[in-house]
mmCIF file of the C-alpha atoms, coordinates in Angstrom:
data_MODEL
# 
_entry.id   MODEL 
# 
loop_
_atom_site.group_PDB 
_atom_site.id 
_atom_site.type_symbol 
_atom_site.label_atom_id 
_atom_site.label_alt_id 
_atom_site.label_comp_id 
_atom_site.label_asym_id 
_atom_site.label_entity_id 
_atom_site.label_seq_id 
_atom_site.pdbx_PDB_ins_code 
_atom_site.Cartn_x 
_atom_site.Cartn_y 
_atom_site.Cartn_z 
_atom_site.occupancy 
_atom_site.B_iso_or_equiv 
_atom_site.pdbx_formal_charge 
_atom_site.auth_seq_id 
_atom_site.auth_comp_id 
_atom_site.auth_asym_id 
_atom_site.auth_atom_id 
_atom_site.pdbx_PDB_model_num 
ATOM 1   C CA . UNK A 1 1   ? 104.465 149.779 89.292  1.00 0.00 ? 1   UNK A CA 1 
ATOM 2   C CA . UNK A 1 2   ? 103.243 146.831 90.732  1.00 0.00 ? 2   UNK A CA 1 
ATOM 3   C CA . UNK A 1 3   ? 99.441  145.452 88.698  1.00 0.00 ? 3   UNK A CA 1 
ATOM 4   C CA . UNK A 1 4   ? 98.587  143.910 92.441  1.00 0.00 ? 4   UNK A CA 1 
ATOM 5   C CA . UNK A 1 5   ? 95.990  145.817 94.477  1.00 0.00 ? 5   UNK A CA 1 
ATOM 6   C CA . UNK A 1 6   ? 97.663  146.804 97.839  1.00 0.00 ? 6   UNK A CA 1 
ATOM 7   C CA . UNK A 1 7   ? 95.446  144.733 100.313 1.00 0.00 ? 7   UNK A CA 1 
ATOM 8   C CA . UNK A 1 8   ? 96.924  146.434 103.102 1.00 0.00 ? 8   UNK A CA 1 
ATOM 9   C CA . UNK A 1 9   ? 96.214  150.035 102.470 1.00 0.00 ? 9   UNK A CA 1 
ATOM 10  C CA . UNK A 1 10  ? 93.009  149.187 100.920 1.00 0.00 ? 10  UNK A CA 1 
ATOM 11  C CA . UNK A 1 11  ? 89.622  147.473 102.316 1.00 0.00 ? 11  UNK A CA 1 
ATOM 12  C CA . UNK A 1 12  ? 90.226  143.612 102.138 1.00 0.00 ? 12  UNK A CA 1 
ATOM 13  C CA . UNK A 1 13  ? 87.627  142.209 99.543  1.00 0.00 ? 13  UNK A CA 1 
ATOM 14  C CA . UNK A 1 14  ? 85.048  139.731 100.991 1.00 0.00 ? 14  UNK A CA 1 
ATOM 15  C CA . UNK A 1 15  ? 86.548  136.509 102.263 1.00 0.00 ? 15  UNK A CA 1 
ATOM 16  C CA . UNK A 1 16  ? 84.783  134.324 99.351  1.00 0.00 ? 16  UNK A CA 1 
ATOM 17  C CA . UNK A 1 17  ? 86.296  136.559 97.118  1.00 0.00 ? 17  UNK A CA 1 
ATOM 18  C CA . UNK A 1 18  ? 89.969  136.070 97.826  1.00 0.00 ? 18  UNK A CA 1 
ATOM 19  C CA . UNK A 1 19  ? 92.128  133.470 96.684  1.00 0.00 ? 19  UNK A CA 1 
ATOM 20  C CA . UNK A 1 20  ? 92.799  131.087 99.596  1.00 0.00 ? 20  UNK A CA 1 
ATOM 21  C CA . UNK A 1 21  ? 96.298  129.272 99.663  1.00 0.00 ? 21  UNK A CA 1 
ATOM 22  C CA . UNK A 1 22  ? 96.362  126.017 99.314  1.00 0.00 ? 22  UNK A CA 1 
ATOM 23  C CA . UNK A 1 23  ? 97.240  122.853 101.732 1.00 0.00 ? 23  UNK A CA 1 
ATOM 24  C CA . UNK A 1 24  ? 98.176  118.464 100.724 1.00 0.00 ? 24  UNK A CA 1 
ATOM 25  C CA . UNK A 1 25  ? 99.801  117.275 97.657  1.00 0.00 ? 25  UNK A CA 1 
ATOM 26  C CA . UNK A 1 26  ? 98.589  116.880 94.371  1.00 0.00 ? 26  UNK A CA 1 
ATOM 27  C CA . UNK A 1 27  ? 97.829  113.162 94.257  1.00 0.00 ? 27  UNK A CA 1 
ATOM 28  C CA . UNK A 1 28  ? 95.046  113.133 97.293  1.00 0.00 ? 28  UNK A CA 1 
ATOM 29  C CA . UNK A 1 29  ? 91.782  111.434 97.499  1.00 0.00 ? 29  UNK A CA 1 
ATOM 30  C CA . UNK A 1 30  ? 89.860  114.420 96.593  1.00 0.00 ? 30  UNK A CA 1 
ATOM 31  C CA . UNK A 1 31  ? 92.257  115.315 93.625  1.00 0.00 ? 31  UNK A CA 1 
ATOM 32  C CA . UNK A 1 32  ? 91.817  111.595 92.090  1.00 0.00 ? 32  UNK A CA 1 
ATOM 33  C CA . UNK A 1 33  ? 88.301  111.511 92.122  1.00 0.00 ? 33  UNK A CA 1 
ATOM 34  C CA . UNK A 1 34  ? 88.581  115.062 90.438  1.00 0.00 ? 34  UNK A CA 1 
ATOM 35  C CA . UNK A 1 35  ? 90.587  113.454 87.746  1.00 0.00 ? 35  UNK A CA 1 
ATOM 36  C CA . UNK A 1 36  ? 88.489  110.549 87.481  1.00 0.00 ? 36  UNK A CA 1 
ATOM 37  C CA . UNK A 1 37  ? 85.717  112.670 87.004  1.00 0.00 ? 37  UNK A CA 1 
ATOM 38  C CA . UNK A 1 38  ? 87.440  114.723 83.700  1.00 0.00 ? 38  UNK A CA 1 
ATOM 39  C CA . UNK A 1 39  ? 88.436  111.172 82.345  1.00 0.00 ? 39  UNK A CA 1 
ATOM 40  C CA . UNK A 1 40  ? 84.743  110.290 82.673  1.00 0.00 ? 40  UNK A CA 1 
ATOM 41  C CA . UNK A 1 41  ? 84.065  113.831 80.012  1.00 0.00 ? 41  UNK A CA 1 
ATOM 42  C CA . UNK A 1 42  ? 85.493  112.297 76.804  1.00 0.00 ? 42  UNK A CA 1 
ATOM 43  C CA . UNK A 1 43  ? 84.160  108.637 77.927  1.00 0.00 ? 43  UNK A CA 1 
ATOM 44  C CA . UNK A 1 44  ? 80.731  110.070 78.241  1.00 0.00 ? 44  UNK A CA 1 
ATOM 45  C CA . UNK A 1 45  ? 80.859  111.636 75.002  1.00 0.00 ? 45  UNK A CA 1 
ATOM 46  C CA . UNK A 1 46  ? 82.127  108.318 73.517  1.00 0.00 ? 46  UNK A CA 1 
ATOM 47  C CA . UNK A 1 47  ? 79.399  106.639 74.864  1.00 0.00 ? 47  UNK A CA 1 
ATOM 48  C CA . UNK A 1 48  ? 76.426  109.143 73.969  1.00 0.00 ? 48  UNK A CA 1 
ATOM 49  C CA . UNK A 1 49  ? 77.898  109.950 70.223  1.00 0.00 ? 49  UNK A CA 1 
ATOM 50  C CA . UNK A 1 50  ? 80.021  107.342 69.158  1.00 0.00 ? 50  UNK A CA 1 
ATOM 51  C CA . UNK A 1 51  ? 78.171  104.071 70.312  1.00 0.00 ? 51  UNK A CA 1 
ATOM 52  C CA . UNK A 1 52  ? 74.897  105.360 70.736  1.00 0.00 ? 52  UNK A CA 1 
ATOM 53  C CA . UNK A 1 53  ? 74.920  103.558 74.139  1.00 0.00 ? 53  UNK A CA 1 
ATOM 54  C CA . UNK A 1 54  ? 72.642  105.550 75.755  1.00 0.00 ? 54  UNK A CA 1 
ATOM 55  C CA . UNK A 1 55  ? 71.860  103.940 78.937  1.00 0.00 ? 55  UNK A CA 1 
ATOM 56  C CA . UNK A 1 56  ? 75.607  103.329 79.536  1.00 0.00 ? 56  UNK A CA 1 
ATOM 57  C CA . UNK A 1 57  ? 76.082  107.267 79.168  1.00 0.00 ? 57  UNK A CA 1 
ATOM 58  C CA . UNK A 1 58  ? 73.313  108.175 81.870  1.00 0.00 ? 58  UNK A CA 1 
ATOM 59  C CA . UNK A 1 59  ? 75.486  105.677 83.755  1.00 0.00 ? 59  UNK A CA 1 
ATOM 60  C CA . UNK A 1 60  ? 78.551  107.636 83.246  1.00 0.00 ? 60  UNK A CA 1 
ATOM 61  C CA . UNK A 1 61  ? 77.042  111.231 83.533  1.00 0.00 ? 61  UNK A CA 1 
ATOM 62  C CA . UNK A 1 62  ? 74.741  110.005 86.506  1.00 0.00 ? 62  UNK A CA 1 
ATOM 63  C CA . UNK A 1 63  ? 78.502  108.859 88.368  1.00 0.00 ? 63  UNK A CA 1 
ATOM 64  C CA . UNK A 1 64  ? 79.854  112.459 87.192  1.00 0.00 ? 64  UNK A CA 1 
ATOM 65  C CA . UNK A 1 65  ? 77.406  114.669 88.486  1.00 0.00 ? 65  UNK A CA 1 
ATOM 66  C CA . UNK A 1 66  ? 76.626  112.881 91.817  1.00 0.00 ? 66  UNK A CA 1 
ATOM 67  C CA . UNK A 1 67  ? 79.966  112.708 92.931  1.00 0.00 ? 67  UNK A CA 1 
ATOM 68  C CA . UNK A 1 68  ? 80.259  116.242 92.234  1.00 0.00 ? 68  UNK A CA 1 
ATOM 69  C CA . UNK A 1 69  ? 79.895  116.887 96.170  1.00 0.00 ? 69  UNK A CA 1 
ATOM 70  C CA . UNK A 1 70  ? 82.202  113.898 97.129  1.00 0.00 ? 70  UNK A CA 1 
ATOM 71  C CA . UNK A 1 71  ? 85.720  115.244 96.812  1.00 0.00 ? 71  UNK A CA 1 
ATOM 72  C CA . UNK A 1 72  ? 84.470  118.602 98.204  1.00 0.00 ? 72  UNK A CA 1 
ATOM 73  C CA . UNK A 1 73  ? 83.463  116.790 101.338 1.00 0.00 ? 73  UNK A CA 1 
ATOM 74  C CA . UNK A 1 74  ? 86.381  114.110 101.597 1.00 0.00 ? 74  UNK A CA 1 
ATOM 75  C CA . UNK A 1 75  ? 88.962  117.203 101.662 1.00 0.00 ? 75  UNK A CA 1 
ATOM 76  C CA . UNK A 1 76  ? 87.505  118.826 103.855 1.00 0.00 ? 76  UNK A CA 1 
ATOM 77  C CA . UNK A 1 77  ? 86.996  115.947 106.444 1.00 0.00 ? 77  UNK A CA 1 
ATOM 78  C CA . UNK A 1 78  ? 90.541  114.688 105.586 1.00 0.00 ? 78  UNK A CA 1 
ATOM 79  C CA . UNK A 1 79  ? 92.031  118.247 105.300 1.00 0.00 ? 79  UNK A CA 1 
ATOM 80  C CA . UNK A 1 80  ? 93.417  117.666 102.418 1.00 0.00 ? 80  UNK A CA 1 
ATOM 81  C CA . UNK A 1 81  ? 92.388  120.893 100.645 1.00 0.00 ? 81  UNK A CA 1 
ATOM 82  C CA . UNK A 1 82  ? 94.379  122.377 97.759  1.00 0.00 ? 82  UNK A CA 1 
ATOM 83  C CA . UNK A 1 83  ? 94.531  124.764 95.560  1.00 0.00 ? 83  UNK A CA 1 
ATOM 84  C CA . UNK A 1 84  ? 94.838  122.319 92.382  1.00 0.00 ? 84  UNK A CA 1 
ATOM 85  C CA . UNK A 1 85  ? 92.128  120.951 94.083  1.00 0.00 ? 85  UNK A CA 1 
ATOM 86  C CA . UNK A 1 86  ? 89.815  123.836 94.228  1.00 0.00 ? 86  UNK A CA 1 
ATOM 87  C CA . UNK A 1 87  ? 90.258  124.461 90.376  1.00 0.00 ? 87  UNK A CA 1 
ATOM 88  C CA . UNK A 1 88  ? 89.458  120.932 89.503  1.00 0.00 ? 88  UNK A CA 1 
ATOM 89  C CA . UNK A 1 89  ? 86.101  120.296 90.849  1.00 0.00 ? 89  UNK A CA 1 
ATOM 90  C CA . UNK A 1 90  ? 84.908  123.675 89.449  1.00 0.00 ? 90  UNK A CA 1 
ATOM 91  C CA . UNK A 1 91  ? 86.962  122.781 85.670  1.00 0.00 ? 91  UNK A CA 1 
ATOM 92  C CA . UNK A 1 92  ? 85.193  119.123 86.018  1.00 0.00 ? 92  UNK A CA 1 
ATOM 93  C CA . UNK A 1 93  ? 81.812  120.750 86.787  1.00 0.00 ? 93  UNK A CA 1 
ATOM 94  C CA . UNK A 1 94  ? 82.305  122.526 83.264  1.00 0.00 ? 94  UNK A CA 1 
ATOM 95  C CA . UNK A 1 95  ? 83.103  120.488 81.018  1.00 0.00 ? 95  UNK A CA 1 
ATOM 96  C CA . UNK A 1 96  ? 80.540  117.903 81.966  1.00 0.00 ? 96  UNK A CA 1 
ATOM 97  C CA . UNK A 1 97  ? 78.182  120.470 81.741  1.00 0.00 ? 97  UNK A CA 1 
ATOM 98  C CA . UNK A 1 98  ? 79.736  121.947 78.436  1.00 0.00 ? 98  UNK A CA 1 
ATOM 99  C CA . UNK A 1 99  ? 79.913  118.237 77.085  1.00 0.00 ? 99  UNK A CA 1 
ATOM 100 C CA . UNK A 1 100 ? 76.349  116.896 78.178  1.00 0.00 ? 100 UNK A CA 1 
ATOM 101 C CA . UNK A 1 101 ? 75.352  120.195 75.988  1.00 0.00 ? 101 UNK A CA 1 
ATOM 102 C CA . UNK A 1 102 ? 77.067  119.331 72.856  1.00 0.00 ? 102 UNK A CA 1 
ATOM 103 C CA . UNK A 1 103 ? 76.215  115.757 72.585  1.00 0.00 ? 103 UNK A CA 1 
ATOM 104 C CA . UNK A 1 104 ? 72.328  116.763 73.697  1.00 0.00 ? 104 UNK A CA 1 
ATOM 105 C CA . UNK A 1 105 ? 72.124  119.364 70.843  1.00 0.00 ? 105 UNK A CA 1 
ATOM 106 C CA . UNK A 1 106 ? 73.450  116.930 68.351  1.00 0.00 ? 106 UNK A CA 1 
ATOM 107 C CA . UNK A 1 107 ? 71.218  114.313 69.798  1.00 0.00 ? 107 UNK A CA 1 
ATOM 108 C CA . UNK A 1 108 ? 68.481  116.804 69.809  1.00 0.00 ? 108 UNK A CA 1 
ATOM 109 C CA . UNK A 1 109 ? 67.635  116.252 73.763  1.00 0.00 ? 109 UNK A CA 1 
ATOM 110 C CA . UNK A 1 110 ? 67.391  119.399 74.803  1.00 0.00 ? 110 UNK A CA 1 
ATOM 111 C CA . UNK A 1 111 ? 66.732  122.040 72.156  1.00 0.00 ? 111 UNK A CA 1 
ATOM 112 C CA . UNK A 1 112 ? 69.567  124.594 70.970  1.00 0.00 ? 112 UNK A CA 1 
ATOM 113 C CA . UNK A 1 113 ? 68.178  127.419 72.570  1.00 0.00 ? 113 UNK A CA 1 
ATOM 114 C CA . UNK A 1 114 ? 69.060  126.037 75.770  1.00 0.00 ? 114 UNK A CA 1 
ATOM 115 C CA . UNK A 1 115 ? 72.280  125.489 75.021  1.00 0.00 ? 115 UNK A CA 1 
ATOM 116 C CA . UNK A 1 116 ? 72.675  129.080 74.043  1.00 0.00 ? 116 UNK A CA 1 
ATOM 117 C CA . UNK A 1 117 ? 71.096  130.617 77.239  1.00 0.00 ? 117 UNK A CA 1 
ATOM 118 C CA . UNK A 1 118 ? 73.832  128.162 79.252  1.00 0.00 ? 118 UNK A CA 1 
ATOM 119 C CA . UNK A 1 119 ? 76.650  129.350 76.942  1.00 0.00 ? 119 UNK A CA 1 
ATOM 120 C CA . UNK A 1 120 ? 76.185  132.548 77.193  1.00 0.00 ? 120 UNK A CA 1 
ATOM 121 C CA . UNK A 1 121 ? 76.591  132.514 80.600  1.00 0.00 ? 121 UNK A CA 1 
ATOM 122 C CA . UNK A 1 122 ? 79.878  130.405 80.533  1.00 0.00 ? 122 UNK A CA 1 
ATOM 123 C CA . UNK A 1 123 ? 81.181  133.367 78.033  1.00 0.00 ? 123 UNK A CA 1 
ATOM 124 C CA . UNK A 1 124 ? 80.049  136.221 80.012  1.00 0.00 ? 124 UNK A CA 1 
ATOM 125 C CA . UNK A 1 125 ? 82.317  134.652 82.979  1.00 0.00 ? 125 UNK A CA 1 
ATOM 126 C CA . UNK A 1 126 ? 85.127  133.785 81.188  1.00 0.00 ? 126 UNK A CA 1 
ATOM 127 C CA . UNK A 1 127 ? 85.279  137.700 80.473  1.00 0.00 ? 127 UNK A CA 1 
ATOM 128 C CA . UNK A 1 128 ? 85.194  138.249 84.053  1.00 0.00 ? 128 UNK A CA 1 
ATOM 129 C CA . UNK A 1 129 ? 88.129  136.350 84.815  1.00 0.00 ? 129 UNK A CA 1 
ATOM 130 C CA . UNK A 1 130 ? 89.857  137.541 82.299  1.00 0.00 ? 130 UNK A CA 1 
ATOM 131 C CA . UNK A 1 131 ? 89.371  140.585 82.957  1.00 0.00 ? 131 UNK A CA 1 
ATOM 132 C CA . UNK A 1 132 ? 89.834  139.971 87.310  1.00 0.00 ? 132 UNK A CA 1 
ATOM 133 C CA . UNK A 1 133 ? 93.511  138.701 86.052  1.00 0.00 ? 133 UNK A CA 1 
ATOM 134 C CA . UNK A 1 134 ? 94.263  142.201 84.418  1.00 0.00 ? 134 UNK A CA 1 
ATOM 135 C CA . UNK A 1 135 ? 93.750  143.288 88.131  1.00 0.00 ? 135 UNK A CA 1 
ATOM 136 C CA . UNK A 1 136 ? 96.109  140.551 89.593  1.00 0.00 ? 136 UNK A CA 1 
ATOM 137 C CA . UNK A 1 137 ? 93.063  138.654 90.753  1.00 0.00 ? 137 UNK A CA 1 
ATOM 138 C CA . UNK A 1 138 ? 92.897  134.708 90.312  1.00 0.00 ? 138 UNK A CA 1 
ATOM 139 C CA . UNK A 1 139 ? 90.050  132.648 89.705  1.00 0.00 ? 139 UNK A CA 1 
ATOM 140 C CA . UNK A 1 140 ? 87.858  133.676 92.660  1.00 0.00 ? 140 UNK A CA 1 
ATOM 141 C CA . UNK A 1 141 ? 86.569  130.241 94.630  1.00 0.00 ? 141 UNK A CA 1 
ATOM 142 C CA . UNK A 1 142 ? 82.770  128.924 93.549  1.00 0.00 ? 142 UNK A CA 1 
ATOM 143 C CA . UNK A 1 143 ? 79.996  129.986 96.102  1.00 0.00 ? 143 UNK A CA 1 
ATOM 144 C CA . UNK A 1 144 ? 77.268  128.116 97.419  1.00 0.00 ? 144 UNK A CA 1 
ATOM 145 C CA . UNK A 1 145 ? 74.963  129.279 95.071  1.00 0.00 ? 145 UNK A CA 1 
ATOM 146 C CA . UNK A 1 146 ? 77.187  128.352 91.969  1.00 0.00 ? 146 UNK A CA 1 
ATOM 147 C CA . UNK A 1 147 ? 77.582  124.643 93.526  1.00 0.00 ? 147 UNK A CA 1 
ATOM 148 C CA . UNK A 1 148 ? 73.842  124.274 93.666  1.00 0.00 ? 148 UNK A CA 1 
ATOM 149 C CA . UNK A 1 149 ? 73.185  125.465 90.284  1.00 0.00 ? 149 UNK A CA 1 
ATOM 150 C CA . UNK A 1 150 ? 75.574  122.683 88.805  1.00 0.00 ? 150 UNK A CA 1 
ATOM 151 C CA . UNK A 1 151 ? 74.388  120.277 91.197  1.00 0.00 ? 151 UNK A CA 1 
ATOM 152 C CA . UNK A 1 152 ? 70.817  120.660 89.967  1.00 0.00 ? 152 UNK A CA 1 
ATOM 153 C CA . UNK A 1 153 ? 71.988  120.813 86.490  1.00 0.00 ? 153 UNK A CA 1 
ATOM 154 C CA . UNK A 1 154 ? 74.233  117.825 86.494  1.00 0.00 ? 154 UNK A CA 1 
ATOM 155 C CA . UNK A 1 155 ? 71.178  115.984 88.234  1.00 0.00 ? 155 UNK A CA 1 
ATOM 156 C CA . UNK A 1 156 ? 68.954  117.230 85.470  1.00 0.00 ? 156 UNK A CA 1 
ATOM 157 C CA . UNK A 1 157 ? 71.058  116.022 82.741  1.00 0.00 ? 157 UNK A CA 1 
ATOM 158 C CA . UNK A 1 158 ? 70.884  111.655 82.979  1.00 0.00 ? 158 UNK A CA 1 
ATOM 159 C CA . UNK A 1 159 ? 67.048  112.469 83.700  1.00 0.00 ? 159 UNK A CA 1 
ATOM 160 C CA . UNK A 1 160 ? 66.733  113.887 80.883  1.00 0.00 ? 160 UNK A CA 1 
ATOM 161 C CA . UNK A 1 161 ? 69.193  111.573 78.507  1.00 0.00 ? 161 UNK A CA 1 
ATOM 162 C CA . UNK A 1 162 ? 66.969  108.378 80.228  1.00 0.00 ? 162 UNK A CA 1 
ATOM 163 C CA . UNK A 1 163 ? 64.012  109.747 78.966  1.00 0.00 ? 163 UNK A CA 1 
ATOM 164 C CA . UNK A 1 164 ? 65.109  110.105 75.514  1.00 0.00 ? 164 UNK A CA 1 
ATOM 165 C CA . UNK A 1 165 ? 67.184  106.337 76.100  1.00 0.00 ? 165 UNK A CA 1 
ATOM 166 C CA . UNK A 1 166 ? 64.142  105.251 77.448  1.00 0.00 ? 166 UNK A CA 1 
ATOM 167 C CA . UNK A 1 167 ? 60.662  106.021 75.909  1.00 0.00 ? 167 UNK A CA 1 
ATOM 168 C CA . UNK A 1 168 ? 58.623  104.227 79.014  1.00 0.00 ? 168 UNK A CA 1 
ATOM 169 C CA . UNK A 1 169 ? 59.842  106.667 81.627  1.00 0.00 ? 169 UNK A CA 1 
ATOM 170 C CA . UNK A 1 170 ? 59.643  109.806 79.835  1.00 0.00 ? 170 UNK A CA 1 
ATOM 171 C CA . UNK A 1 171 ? 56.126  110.389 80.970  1.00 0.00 ? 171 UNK A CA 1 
ATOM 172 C CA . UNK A 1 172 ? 57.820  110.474 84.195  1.00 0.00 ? 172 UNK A CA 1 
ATOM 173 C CA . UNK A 1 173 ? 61.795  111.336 83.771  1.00 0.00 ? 173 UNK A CA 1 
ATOM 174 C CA . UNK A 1 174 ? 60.680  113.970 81.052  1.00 0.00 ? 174 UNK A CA 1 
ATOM 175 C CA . UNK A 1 175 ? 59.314  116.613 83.301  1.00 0.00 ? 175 UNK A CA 1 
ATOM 176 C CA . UNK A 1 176 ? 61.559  115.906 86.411  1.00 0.00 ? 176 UNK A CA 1 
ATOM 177 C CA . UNK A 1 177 ? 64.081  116.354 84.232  1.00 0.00 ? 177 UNK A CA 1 
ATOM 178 C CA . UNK A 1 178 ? 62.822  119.834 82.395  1.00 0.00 ? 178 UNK A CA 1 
ATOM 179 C CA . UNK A 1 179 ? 61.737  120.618 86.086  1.00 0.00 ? 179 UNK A CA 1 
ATOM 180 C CA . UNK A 1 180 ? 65.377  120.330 87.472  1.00 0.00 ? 180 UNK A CA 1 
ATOM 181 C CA . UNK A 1 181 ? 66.803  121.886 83.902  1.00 0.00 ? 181 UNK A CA 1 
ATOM 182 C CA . UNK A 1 182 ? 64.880  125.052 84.113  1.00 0.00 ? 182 UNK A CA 1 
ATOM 183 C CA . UNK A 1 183 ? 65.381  125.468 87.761  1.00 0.00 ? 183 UNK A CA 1 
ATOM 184 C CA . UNK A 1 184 ? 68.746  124.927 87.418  1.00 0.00 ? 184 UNK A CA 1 
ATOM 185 C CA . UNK A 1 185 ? 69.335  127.623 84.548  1.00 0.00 ? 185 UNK A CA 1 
ATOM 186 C CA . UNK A 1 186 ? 67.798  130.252 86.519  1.00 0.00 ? 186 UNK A CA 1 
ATOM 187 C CA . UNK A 1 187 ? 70.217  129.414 89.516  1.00 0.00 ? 187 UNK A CA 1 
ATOM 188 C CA . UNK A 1 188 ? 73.280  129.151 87.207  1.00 0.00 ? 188 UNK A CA 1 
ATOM 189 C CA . UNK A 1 189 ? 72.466  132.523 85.828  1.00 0.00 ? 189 UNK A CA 1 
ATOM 190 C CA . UNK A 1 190 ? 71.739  134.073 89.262  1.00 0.00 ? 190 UNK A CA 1 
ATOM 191 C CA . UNK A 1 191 ? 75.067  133.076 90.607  1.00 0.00 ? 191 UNK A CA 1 
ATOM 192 C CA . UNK A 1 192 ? 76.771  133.978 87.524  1.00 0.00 ? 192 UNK A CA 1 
ATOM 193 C CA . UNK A 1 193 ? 75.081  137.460 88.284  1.00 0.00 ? 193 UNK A CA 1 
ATOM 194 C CA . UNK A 1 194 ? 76.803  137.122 91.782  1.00 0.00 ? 194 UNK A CA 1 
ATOM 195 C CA . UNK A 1 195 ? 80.040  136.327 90.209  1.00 0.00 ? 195 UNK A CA 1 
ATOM 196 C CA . UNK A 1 196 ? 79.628  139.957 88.635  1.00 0.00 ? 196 UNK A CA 1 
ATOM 197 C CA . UNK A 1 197 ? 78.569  142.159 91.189  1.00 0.00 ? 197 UNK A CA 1 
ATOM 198 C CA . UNK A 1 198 ? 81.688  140.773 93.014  1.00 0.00 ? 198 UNK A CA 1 
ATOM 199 C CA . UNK A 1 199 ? 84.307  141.365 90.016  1.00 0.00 ? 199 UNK A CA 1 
ATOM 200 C CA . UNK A 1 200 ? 83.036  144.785 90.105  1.00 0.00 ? 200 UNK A CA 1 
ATOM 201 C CA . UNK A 1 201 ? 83.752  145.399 93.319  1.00 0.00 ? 201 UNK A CA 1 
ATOM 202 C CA . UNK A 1 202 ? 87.534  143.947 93.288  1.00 0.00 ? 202 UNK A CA 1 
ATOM 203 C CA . UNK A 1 203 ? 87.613  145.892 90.435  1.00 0.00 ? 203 UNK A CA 1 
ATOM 204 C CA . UNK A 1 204 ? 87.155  148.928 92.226  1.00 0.00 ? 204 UNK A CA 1 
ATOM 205 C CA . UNK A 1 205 ? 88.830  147.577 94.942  1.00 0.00 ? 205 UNK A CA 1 
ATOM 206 C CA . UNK A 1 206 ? 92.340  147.833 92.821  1.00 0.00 ? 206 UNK A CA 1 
ATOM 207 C CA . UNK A 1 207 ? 91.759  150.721 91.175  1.00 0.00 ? 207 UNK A CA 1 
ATOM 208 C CA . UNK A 1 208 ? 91.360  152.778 94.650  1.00 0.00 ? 208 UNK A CA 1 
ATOM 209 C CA . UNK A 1 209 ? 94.707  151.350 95.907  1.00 0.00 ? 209 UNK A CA 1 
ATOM 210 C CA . UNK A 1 210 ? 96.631  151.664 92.707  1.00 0.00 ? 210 UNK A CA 1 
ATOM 211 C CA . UNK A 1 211 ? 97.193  154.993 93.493  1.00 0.00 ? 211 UNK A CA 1 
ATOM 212 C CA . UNK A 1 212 ? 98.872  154.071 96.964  1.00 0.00 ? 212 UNK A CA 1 
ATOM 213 C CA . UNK A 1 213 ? 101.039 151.991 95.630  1.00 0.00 ? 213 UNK A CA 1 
ATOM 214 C CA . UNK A 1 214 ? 104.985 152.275 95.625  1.00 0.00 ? 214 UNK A CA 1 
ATOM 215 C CA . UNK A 1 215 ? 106.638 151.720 92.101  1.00 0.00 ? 215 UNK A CA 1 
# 
């Protein structure tokens, strides 16, 4: 017996749910400033542990997180859109935000309990997908909310390195950057909440048609 749910004796899942195919080639605009963006990861963390060049890495991590929006935008205006594509910019978004974290607990910039209340959430949705491909489900696409979360995170994140790089603007850069930190955890964890309530209902979803389905 087939693992898929039978989307066509069953209610079709919401459209932001459902895994869109894909259109273009792998080398595109959009996908090259994707990859530029996960080369940028292990240069960032170069910079920020290795040299201690701080002002170089808010450089770096300032490029990564604004151009988070850029090869979003140029696919769609180019219609280039992929599938590689759309599992890129979310796998970029990750591990800049998973790296920034590491090298600002060791560095002390933000304190460890942050770090844990943002890991925590990457765990909890790692479960879900693992658990959405046990019910023939691939990675569902990131929603609006999720993209605004990161956004304000990644935005939070050189703010918050320049303050520590930079002692004169940290009366300033300090609590912009704690501002946009906060306020981005509580969106990251509200989408991730999103993310859940939606795996639940695929997950009913394919258990109701399993039953309909022809071995």
């Amino acid at each position: 017996m087939s693992r898929r749910p039978a989307r066509a004796s069953a209610p079709q899942p919401p459209a932001d749910a459902t895994v869109r195919p894909g259109r273009g080639g792998v080398l595109t605009i959009p996908n090259l400033i994707s990859f530029a963006r996960l080369a940028g990861v292990p240069f960032f963390l170069y910079l920020l542990l290795g040299r201690r060049a701080d002002i170089a890495a808010v450089v770096v991590l300032a490029i990564g997180g604004s151009t988070d929006w850029v090869d979003g935008w140029i696919a769609r205006r180019m219609g280039q859109v992929s599938r590689l594509g759309e599992l890129l910019d979310p796998l970029a978004d990750r591990l800049y935000i998973l790296a920034t974290l590491l090298g600002f607990t060791l560095r002390e910039v933000v304190p460890w309990q942050f770090t844990v209340a943002l890991l925590a959430r990457e765990v909890l949705l790692g479960v879900r997908l693992l658990v959405l491909r046990g019910y023939g489900y691939g990675p569902p696409p990131v929603t609006y909310l999720g993209k605004t979360a990161t956004f304000t995170l990644l935005a939070a994140f050189p703010v918050l390195l320049l303050a520590a790089a930079a002692p004169g603007t940290a009366a300033v850069a300090s609590p912009i950057g704690w501002a946009l930190a906060w306020w981005g955890l509580v969106l990251y964890w509200a989408a991730g909440v999103l993310y859940l309530v939606e795996a639940v209902g695929l997950i009913r979803l394919a258990r109701t048609a399993r039953p309909r389905e022809v071995g």
